[in-house]
Phi, psi and omega in degrees: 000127174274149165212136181252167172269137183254126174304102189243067202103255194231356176234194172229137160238182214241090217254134182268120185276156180306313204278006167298311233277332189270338186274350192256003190048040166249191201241198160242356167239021159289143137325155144217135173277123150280116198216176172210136166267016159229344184081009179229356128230181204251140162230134186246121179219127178339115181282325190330300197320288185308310200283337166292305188313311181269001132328310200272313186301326182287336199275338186318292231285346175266344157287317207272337199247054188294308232270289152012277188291279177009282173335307218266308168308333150305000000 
């Protein structure tokens, strides 16, 4: 698939077609990380896994240790 880039404000963007958007099971309110290992093309993948994992580890750590942080806040 070829794709150009389009003017969006003051940048360009990059338009993702819906059946990409459904094979990868994102959203338009998915995250995402952009990142590139050669500097000459780019890979883009879904952030949800990690921002969900440290939700959930904060939401843990804020269950086990409430009394703890309480302590600590004083």
């Amino acid at each position: 698939m070829i794709k150009t880039l389009v003017k969006h404000g003051n940048s360009w963007a990059l338009i993702i077609d819906k059946p990409v958007l459904e094979l990868l099971n994102i959203t338009p309110d998915t995250p995402l990380e952009i990142s590139t290992k050669d500097g000459k093309s780019l890979q883009i993948e879904a952030a949800f896994d990690r921002t969900t994992r440290i939700a959930e580890a904060t939401a843990w750590m804020h269950e086990t240790y409430a009394d703890d942080f309480r302590t600590l806040a004083h």
